[in-house]
C-alpha positions in Angstrom: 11.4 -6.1 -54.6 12.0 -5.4 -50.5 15.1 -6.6 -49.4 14.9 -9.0 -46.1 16.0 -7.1 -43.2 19.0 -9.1 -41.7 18.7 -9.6 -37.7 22.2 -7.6 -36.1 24.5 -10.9 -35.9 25.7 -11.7 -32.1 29.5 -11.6 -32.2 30.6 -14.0 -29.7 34.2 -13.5 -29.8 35.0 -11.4 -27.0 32.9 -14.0 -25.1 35.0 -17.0 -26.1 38.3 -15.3 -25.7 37.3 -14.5 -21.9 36.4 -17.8 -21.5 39.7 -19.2 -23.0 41.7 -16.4 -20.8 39.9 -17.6 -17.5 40.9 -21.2 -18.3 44.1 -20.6 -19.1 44.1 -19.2 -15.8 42.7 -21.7 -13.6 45.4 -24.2 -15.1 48.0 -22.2 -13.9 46.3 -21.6 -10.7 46.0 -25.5 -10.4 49.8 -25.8 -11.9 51.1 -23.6 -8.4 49.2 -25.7 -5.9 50.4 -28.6 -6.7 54.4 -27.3 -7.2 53.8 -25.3 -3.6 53.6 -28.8 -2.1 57.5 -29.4 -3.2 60.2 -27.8 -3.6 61.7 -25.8 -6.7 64.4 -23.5 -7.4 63.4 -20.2 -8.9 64.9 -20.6 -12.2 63.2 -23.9 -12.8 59.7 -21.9 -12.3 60.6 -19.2 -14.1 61.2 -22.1 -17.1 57.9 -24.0 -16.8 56.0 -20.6 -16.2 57.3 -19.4 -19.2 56.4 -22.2 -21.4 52.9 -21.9 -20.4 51.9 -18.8 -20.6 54.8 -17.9 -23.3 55.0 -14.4 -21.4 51.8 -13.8 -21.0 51.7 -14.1 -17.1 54.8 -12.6 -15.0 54.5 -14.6 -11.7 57.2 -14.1 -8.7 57.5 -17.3 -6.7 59.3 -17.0 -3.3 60.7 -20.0 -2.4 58.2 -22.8 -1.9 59.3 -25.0 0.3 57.8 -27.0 3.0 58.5 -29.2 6.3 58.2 -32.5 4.1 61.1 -32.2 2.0 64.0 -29.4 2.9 66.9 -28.8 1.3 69.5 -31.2 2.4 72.1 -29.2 4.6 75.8 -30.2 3.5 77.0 -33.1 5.9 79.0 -32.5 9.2 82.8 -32.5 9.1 83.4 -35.2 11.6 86.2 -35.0 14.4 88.1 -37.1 12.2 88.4 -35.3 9.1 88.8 -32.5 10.8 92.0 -33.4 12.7 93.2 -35.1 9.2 92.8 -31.8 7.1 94.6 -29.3 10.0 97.8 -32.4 10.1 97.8 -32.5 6.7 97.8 -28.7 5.9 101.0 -28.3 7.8 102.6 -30.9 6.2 101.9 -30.0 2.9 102.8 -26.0 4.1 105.9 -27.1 5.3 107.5 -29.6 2.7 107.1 -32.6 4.8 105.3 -34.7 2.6 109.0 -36.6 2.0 109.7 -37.1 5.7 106.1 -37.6 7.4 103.1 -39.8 5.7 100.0 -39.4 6.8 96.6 -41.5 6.5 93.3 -41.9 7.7 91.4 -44.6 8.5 87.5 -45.1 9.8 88.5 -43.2 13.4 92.2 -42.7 13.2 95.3 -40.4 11.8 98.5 -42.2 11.3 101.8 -40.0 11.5 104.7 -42.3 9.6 107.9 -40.8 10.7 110.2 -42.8 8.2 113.8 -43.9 8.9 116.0 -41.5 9.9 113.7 -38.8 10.6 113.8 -38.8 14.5 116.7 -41.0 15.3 119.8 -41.9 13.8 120.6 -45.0 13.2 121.1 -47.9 15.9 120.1 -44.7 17.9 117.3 -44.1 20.5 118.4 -40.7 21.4 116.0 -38.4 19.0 117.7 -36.2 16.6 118.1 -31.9 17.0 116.2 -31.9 13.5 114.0 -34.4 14.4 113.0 -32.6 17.4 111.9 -29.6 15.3 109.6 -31.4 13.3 108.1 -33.5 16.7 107.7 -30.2 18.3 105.5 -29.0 15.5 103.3 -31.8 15.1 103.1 -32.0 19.0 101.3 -28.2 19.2 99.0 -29.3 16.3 97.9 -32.1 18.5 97.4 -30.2 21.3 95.8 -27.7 19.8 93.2 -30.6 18.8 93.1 -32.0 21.9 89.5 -31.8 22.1 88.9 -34.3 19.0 91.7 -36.7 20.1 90.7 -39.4 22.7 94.5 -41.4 22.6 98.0 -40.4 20.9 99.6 -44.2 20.0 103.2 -43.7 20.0 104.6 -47.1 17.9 108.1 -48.3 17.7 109.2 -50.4 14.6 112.4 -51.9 13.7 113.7 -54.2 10.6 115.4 -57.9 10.5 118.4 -58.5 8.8 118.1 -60.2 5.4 118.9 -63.6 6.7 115.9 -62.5 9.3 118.3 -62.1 12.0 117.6 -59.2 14.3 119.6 -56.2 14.1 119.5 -55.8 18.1 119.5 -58.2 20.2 116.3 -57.6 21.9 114.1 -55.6 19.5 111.4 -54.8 21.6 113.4 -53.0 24.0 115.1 -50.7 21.1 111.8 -49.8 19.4 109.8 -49.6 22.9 112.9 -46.8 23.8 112.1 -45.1 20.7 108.5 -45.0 21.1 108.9 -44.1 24.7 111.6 -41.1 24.0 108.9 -39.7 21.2 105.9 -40.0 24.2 108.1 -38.2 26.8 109.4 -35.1 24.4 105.5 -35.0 24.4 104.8 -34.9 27.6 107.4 -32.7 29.1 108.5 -30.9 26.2 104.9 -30.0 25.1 102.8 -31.0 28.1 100.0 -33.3 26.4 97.4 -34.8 28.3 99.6 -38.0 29.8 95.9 -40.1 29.9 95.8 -39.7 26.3 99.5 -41.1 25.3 100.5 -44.5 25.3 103.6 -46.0 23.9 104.5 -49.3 23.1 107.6 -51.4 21.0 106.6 -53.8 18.1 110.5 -54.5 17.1 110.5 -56.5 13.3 107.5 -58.4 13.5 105.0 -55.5 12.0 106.8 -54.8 8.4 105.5 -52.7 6.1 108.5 -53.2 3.2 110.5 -56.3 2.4 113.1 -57.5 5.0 115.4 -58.8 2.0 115.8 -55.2 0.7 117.3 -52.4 1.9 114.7 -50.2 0.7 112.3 -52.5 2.4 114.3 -52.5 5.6 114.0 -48.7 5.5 110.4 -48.4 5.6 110.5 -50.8 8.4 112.1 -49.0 10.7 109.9 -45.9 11.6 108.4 -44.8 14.2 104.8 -44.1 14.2 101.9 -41.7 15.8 98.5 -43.1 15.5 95.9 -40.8 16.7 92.6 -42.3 17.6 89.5 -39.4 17.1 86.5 -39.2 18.7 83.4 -40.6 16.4 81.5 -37.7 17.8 81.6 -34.2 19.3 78.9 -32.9 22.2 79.3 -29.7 20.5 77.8 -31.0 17.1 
């Protein structure tokens, strides 16, 4: 009995693998365009190419970026922070920490000189030591004379615990005090005179407790507030 001849059988696999490849493909084709209109770090892309094509694609992004969303550029120092950081690192260089206190507010660096530091007591002739550390803080100022717009010179004094004055007029002493510290400034280290002002609070600004020593001792201090500029030209 004759055997039925079988047709040749049409093997189709090759066929469907190309078509698998070429879709493959397309999605990843697809998958760039629409990453190209954002941004992404390299290694991110390497991560989500990988777990597509599970190494079967090696694809070298250059950095795909565009006007609509740059990286965000680290923010300005501001005149400010700038004056605070350079008063602060000579401070902290020089062991001062105990003697001046500095702080920062929105626009302003405050210099706390505390008691004793500048003047003796009952005193408003400023110290040799004293002078020393003004002279210091005087060339840092001027040397950021471009970010300052006024030096504050402030005088302070303390009651006695029964809220007496110490002095009989104690606006005059601290006003002397403040105005001895703005003229080693000015002729001593020749700061712009428009920028300085001084001016004499005598007991009625306490920072510490009147009805302490310790309190009365913080209270008397003489203090340099520097006002910055909010903004430079130059930025």
């Amino acid at each position: 009995m004759l055997k039925r001849r079988q047709k040749p059988s049409d093997d189709s696999s090759g066929t469907w693998m190309t078509t698998y490849s070429d879709t493959v493909t397309l999605l990843l084709c697809f998958f760039v365009l629409l990453f190209a209109s954002s941004t992404i770090n390299e290694t991110k892309w390497r991560q989500i190419v990988e777990s597509f094509t599970q190494g079967g694609y090696v694809v070298q992004p250059s950095d795909y970026e565009t006007s609509s969303e740059l990286p965000l550029e680290p923010p300005k120092e501001s005149p400010n922070d700038r004056l605070y950081s350079t008063i602060k690192d000579y401070i902290d260089n020089h062991n001062l920490s105990s003697k001046v206190f500095l702080t920062k507010g929105e626009n302003t660096v405050t210099l706390r000189f505390g008691d004793t530091i500048l003047f003796d007591p009952d005193r408003t002739v400023l110290r040799e030591d004293g002078k020393k550390i003004l002279n210091n803080i005087c060339d840092i100022l001027k040397e950021s004379i471009e970010l300052i717009e006024m030096i504050h010179i402030e005088g302070h004094t303390a009651a006695n615990p029964k809220g007496k004055p110490q002095f009989t007029n104690t606006f005059e002493f601290s006003t002397q005090r403040a105005v001895n510290v703005l003229k080693y400034a000015l002729k001593e280290k020749n700061i712009d005179v428009k920028k300085l002002s001084a001016v004499g609070y005598g007991q009625y600004h306490p920072i510490g407790d009147n009805e302490t020593a310790e309190g009365r001792s913080k209270n008397r201090r003489v203090e340099i507030v520097v006002t910055s500029y909010d903004s430079l030209e130059s930025d």
